[in-house]
C-alpha positions, 0 to 999 in steps of 0.5 A, spaced: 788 112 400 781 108 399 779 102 401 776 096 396 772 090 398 776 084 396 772 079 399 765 077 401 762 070 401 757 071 407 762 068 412 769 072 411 768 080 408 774 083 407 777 090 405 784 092 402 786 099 403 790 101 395 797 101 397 795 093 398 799 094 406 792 095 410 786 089 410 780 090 416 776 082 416 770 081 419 768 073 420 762 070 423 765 065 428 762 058 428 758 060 435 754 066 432 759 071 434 762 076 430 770 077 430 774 084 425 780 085 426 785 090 423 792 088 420 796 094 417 804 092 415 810 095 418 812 096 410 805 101 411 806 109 411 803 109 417 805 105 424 804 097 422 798 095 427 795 088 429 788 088 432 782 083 433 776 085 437 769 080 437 762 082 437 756 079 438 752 081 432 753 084 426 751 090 426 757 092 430 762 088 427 761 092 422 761 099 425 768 097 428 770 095 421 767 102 419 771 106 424 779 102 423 778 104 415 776 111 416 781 111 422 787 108 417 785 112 411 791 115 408 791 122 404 792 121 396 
């Protein structure tokens, strides 16, 4: 299943996978940092998931944010 840009305000960006069980976030934290987590609900098809992880920059926040889609795609 595909993933669709839901949210992106400069502060928050957000994806949701199209079966609407599935969101990855990453938000800029008021120190500069950067925090992506993935949230997958137990209703899901796959195996329900919480994680969080935080960066210091951008730019690997968004290769994790990258990597938990590619990872939590599911077939169509």
């Amino acid at each position: 299943m595909s993933w669709s840009l839901e949210r992106d305000d400069g502060t928050v960006t957000e994806w949701e996978r199209s079966d609407r069980y599935a969101t990855v976030r990453l938000r800029e934290r008021g120190d500069g940092e950067f925090v992506v987590r993935l949230d997958v609900m137990e209703q899901a098809a796959d195996e329900s998931a919480y994680e969080r992880e935080r960066f210091g920059d951008r730019d690997a926040a968004e290769e994790r944010a990258a990597a938990w889609r590619d990872e939590r795609a599911l077939d169509e």
